[in-house]
C-alpha positions as CSV (number, residue, x, y, z in Angstrom):
1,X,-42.7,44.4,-40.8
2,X,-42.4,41.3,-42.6
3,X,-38.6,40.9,-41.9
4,X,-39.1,41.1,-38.2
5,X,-41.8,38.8,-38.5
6,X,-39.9,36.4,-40.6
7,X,-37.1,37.0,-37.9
8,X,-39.0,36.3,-34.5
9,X,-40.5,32.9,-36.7
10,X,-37.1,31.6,-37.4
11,X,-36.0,32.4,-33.7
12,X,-38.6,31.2,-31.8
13,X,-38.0,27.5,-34.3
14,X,-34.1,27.9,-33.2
15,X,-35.3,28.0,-29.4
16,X,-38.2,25.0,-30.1
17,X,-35.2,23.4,-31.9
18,X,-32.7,23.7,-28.9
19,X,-35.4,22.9,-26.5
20,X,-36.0,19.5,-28.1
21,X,-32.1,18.7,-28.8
22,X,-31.6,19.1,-24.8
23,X,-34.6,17.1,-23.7
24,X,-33.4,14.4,-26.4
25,X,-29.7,14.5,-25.1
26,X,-31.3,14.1,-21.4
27,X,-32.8,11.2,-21.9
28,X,-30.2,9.7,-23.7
29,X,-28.0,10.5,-20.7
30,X,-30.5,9.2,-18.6
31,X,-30.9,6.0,-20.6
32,X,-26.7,5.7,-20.7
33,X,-26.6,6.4,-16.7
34,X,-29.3,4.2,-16.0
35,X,-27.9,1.3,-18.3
36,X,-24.8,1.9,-16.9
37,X,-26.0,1.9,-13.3
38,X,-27.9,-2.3,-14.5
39,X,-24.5,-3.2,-15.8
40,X,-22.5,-2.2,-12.0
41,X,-25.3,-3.9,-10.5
42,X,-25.2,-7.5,-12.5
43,X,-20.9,-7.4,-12.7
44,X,-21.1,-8.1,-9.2
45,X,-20.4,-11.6,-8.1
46,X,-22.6,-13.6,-6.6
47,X,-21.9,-14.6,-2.6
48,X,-22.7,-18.5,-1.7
49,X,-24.3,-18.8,2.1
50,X,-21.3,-20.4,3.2
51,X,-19.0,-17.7,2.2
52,X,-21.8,-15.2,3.6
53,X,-22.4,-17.2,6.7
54,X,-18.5,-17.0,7.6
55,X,-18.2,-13.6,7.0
56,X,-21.1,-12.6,9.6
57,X,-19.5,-15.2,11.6
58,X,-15.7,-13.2,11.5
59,X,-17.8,-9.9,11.6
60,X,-19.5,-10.8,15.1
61,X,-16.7,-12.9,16.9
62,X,-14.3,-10.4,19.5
63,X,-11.0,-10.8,18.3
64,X,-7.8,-9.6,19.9
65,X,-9.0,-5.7,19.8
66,X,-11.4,-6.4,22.3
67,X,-9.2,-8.1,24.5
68,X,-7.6,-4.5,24.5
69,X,-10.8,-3.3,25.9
70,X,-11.5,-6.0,28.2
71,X,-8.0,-5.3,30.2
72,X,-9.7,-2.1,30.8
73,X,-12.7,-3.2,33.6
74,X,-12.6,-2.1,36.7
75,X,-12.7,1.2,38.5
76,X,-10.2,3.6,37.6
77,X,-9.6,7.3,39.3
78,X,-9.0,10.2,37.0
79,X,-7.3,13.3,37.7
80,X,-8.8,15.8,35.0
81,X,-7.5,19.1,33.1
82,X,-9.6,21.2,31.1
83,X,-8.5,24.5,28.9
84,X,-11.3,26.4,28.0
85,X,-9.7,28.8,25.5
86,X,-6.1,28.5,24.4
87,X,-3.3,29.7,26.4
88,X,-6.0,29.8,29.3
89,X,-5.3,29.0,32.7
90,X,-6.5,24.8,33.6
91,X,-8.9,23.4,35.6
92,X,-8.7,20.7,37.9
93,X,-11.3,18.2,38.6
94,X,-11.8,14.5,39.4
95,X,-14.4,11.6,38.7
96,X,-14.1,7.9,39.3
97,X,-14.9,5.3,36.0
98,X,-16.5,2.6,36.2
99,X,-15.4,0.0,33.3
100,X,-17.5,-3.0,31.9
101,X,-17.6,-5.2,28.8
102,X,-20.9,-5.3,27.4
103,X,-22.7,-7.5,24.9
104,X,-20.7,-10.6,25.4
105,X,-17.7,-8.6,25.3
106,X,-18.2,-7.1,22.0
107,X,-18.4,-3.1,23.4
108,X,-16.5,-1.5,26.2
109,X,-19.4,0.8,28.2
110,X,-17.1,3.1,30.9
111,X,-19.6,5.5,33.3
112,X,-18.2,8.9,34.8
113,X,-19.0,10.1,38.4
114,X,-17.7,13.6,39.6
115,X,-17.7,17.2,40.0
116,X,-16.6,19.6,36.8
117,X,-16.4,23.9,38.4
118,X,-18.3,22.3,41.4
119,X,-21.1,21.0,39.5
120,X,-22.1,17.3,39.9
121,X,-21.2,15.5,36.2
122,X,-22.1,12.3,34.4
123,X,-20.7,10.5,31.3
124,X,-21.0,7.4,29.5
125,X,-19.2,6.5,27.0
126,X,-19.1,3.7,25.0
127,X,-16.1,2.0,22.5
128,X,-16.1,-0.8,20.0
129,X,-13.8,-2.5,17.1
130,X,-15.5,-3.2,14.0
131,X,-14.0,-6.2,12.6
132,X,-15.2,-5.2,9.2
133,X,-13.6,-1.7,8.9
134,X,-10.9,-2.4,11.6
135,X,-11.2,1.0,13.3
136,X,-12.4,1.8,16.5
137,X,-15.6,4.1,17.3
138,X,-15.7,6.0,20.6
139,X,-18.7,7.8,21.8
140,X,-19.8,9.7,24.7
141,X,-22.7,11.6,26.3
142,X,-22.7,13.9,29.6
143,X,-25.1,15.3,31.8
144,X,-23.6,19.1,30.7
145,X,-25.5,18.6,27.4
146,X,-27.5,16.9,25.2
147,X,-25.2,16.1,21.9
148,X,-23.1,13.4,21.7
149,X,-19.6,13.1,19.9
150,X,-18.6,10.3,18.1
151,X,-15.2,9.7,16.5
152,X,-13.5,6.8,14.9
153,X,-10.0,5.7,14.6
154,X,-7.2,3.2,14.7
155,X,-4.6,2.3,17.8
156,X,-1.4,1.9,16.8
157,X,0.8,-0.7,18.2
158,X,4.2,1.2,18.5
159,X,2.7,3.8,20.1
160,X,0.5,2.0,22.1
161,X,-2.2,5.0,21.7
162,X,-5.5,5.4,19.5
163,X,-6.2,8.1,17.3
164,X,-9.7,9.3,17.1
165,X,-11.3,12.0,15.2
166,X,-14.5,13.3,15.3
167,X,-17.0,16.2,14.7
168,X,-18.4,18.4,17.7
169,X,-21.2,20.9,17.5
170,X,-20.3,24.4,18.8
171,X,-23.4,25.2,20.8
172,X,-23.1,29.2,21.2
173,X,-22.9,29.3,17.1
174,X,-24.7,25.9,16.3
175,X,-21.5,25.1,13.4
176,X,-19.5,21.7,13.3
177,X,-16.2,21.8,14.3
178,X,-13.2,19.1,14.3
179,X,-11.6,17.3,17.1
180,X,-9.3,14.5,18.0
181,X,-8.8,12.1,20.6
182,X,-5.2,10.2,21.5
183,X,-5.9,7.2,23.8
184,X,-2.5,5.9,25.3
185,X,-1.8,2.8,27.0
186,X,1.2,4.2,29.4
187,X,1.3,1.0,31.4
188,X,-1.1,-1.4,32.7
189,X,-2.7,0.7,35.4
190,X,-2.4,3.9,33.7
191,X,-4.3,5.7,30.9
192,X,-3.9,8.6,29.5
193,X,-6.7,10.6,27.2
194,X,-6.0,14.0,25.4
195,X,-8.4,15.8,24.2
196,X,-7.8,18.4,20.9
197,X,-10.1,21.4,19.8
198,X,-10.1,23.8,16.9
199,X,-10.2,27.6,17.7
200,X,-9.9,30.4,15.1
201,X,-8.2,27.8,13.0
202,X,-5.9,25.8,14.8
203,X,-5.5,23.4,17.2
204,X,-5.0,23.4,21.0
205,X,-5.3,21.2,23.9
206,X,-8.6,21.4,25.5
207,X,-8.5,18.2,27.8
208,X,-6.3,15.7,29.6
209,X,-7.2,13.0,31.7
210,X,-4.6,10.4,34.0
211,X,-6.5,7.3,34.9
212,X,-5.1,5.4,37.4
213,X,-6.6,1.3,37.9
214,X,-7.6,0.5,41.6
């Protein structure tokens, strides 16, 4: 009885033992992380005003990017395509756009007016170039729900198209899934917008629209 007694001691002293050695080695990490974390913090430099006061300056002045989106106002009529499920037969539909520069011609703000399987439909959607990331952001809202998609990009000058990609909520299952937007510039009067979904996997075509200038 003594020898199991003796036993349980010296393990419950092992376990006090281990306990300590871990809280010790915790807050040594802690110390190291944190110390670590103050040294980041005071390597970086320090930013005059001036330098500061130009970069705002750059960061808030349209560039040539925006003169992209500013060749874009007017009213444009688009013949629309949609494929509901892969391999599925498309639908046809029509809505008018109205383009406009927005915020002294820092954001392009388009509105959509027309009729999707006979049901009256509104968008608005909305596209800007950050100067500090140089990428583009697209969004757009619709009267057929109430998320909105966002994706972000870059055009591509050989091309003449934009490249978005984005994240859409599946409302029938409530999980994320991926898509992508190309934007082309086919010619001055004409734009083209496909539209990319993810089913079971893989990718299929889901949306085209032809916009034609007035």
């Amino acid at each position: 009885m003594k020898k199991l007694t003796t036993a349980l001691v010296i393990i419950a002293l092992c376990v006090i033992s281990c306990k300590k050695e871990v809280k010790a080695e915790t807050e040594t990490t802690s110390t190291v992380s944190d110390s670590v974390k103050t040294k980041e913090s005071a390597a970086e430099a320090p930013v005059d005003s001036a330098t500061a006061a130009k970069a705002w300056q750059a960061y808030a002045t349209p560039g040539e990017p925006h003169k992209l989106m500013t060749d874009e106002v007017g009213t444009w009529n688009c013949d629309m395509t949609f494929w509901y499920e892969p391999g599925s037969k498309p639908e046809k539909s029509t809505s008018v756009a109205n383009i406009k520069m927005i915020l002294g011609g820092r954001y392009q703000e388009a509105n959509y007016q027309g009729k999707i399987m006979g049901a009256p439909f509104e968008g608005k959607s909305t596209l800007a170039y950050n100067n500090a990331s140089k990428e583009y952001t697209t969004t757009f809202i619709d009267n057929m729900g109430t998320g909105m998609m966002v994706a972000t990009g870059k055009y591509d000058e050989g091309t003449k198209s934009m490249e978005l990609k984005g994240e859409v909520v599946n409302p029938v299952d409530g999980k994320k899934s991926p898509y992508r937007e190309v934007y082309t510039i086919v010619d001055p009067t004409t734009r083209k917008m496909e539209m990319f979904d993810v089913k079971d996997g893989k990718e299929y075509k889901s949306m085209e629209i032809v916009m034609k200038k007035k």
